[in-house]
N, C-alpha and C positions, 0 to 999 in steps of 0.2 A: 707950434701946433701940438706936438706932442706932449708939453705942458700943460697948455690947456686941457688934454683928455684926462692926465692924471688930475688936473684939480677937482674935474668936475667928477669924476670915481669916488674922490675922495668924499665930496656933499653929498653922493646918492646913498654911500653907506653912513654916511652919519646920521642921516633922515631915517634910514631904516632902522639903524640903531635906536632912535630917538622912538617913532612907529614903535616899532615890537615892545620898548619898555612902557610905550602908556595903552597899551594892550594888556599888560600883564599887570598893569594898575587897575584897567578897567573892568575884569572880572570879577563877578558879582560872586556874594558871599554865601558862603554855602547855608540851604535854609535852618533854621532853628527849631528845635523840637517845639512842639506843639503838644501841651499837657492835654488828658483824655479829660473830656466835655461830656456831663452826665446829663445835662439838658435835653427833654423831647419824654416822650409818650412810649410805654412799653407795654406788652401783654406776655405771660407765662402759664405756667403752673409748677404745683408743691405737690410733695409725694411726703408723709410724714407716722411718727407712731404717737396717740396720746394716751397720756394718764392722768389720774386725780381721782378727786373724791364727791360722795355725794350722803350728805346725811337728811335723815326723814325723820318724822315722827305720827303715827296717825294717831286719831281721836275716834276710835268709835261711837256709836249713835249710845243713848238713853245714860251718861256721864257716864260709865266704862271705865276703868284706868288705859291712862296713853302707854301707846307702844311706841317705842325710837329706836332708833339704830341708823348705820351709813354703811356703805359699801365703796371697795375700789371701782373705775368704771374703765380699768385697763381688763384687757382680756388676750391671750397670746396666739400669736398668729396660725393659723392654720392653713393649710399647704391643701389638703382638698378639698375644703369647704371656701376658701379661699375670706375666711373669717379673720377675725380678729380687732384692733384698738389701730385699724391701719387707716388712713386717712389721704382721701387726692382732691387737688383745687385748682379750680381756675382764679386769676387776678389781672387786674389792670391798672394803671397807674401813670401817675407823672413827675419827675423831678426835674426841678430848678437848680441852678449852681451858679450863687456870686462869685466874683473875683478872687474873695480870699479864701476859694475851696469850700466853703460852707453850703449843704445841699437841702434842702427841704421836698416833702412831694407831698402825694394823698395816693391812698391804695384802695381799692374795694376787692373784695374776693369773697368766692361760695366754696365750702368747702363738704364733700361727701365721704361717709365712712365707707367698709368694705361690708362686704355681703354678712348679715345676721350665721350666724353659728347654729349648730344643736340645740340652744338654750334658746333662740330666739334674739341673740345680744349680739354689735356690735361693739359698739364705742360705749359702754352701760355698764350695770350691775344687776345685783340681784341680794335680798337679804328672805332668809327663811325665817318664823318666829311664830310662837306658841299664843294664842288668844283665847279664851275660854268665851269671851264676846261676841267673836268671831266664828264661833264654831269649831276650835280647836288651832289643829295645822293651816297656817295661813303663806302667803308668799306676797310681797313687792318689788320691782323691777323696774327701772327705766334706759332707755337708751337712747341716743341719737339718732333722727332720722338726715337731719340736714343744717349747716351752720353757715354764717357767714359773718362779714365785720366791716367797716369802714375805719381809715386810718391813717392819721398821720404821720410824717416820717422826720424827722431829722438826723441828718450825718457828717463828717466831716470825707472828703475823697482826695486822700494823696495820690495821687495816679489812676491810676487803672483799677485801685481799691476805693472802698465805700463802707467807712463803720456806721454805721447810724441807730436808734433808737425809736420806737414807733410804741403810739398808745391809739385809744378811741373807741365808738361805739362797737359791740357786739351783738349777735342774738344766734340763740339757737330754736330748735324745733325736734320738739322730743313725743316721745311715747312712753307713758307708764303704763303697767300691767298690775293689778292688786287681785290675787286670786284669794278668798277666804276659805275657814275649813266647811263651812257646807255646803259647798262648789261650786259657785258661783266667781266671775270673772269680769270685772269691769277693765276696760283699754281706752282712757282719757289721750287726747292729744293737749300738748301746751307747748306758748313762745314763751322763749324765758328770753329776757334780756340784759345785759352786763357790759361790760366793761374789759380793754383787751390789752395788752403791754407787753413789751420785748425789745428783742435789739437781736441783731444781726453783724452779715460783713455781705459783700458781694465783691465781684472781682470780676473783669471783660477779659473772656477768655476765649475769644472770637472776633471778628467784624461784626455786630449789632446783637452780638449772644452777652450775656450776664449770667453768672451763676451764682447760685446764694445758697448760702447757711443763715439759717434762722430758728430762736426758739419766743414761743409766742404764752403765754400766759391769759386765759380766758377765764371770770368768776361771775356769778350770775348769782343775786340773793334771795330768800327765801321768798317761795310762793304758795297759794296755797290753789288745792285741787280739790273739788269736791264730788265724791262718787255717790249717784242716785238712789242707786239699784241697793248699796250695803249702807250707806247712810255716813259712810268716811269719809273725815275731812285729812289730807293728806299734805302734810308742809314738810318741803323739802331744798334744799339747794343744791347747787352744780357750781363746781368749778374744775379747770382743765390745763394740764399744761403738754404741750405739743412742740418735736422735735421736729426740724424741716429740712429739708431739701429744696431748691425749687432752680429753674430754668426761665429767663426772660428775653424775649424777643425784642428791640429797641426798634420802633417803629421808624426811628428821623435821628439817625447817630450820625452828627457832625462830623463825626474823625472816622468815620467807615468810606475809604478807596471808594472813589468812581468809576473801578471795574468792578464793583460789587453790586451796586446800586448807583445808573446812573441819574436816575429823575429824583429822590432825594424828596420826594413827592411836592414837587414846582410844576405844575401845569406848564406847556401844552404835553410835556412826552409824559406819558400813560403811567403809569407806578406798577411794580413786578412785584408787586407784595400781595398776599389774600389770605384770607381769613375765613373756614368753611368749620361747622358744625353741625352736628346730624344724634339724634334723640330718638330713639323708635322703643315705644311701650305696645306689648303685644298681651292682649286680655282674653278669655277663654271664659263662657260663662256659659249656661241653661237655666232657664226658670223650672221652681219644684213642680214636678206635677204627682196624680195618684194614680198607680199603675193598681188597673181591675185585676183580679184573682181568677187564674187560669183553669176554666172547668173542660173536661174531657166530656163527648158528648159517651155514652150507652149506648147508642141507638145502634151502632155497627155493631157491639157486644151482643143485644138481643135478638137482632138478627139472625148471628151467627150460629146461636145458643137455642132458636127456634128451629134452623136449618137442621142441625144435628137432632138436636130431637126427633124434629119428621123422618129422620133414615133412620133412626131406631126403629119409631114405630113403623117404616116400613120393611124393613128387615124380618120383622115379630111378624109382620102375616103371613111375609113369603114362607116364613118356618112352618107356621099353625098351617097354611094351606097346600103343604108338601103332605102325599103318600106317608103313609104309614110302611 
């Protein structure tokens, strides 16, 4: 009997031996990294400084000699005016990414300069020049009111990086100013439109954040502008190159934790994500009118001027009719 207890001691520990080693086989492999997925829809914006060049040349009316010249259309930052060649934008966009890390997308973005300066200039120039046609001292100017581009992207993304290269449509929207010397002032608006090119890097520097370095290259060819009132025709070009900053929100990042974002935007659980902008233009106006010529009436002056008089002339009889 007591034999048989030892044998059968002996198979419950070889079972368990036998158990714990296909236990320790049977543990699952630890997981594999998972390279960053640039795939899905993002929204940002850029913060940037531009510079380039813009040359003209006008033709005055009745065959005149032409006047030409260009201008920088950088201008440097100013701190209370809050002026300057400084530039903010919004974008949106999408990228795709095959297997072999190759990324493609399309971008659209509107881009606005910083508040006009003393001169009237933002993102502009300005060239001063002598016209005897014109009337003497003359001046031309233009600047930026508002830009934007549409664009495609390609890049290569080792990881978490994104080099890529971007060209496509451009247009901007500008204001020229042509003052002549017998002082007169025409302010033409015009679309110019061109063509955009650059390259970048980005890098995920967050759960669904991207940040980018970018420089963008903008050239728009000559057009022509023709002002009424001086009879000038005005041909000019633009073109820009712009330093960038910019910050992007990944709408649908694959590799962003489930304690970040749990609905991943999958119906039915609700999406934690929103998108709010707000625009207020505030205007201040009166219509001319003709203010009448303020007359003072007399009438209380002759009054007054007749009351005195009577106490003169009554004073002079009470005199004349006094004793001697």
């Amino acid at each position: 009997m007591k034999k048989l207890a030892i044998i059968i001691a002996a198979f419950a520990l070889v079972a368990t031996d036998g158990q714990a080693a296909d236990l320790s086989v049977a543990l699952p492999p630890p997981p594999a990294t998972v390279d960053y997925d640039w795939t899905g829809f993002y929204v940002g914006g850029t913060v940037g400084v531009a510079t380039g060049r813009s040359s003209w040349s006008l033709q005055p009316p009745g065959g005149a000699p032409q006047v030409a010249g260009s201008f920088s259309i950088y201008n440097s930052p100013h701190a209370f005016t809050e002026g300057g060649s400084w530039q903010e934008g919004i974008q949106g966009g999408y990228y795709y990414m095959f297997k072999n890390r190759l990324v493609v997308g399309l971008e659209g973005e509107v881009n606005f300069p910083a508040f006009p300066g003393p001169s009237g200039l933002s993102t502009g120039g300005i060239s001063n020049f002598n016209s005897p046609a014109l009337g003497g001292a003359s001046s031309f100017s233009e600047t930026m009111l508002w830009a934007g581009s549409l664009r495609g992207r390609l890049g290569y993304a080792p990881g978490h990086w994104l080099f890529y290269a971007t060209g496509g449509l451009a247009w901007t929207y500008n204001q020229q100013r042509l003052t002549v010397g017998s002082g007169g002032q025409e302010t033409p608006f015009l679309w110019r439109l061109g063509w955009a090119g650059g390259a970048g890097v980005e890098v995920a520097v967050a759960p669904s954040w991207i940040f980018r370095l970018e420089y963008l290259w903008t050239g728009y060819p000559t057009q022509n502008v023709d002002n009424p009132w001086s009879g000038v025709r005005v041909s000019s070009d633009w073109s820009q190159q712009e330093f960038r900053l910019g910050l992007n929100y990944r709408l649908d990042d694959p590799t962003r934790p489930a304690a970040f974002a749990p609905s991943r935007f999958v119906p039915p659980i609700p999406d934690i994500f929103a998108v709010h902008g707000q625009a207020t233009f505030v205007e201040q106006a009166y219509p001319s009118f003709h203010s009448r010529p303020i007359r003072r009436s007399t009438r209380p002056m002759r009054a007054q001027t007749a009351f005195l008089a009577a106490g003169k002339r009554a004073r002079l009889l009470t005199s004349l009719c006094q004793p001697a």
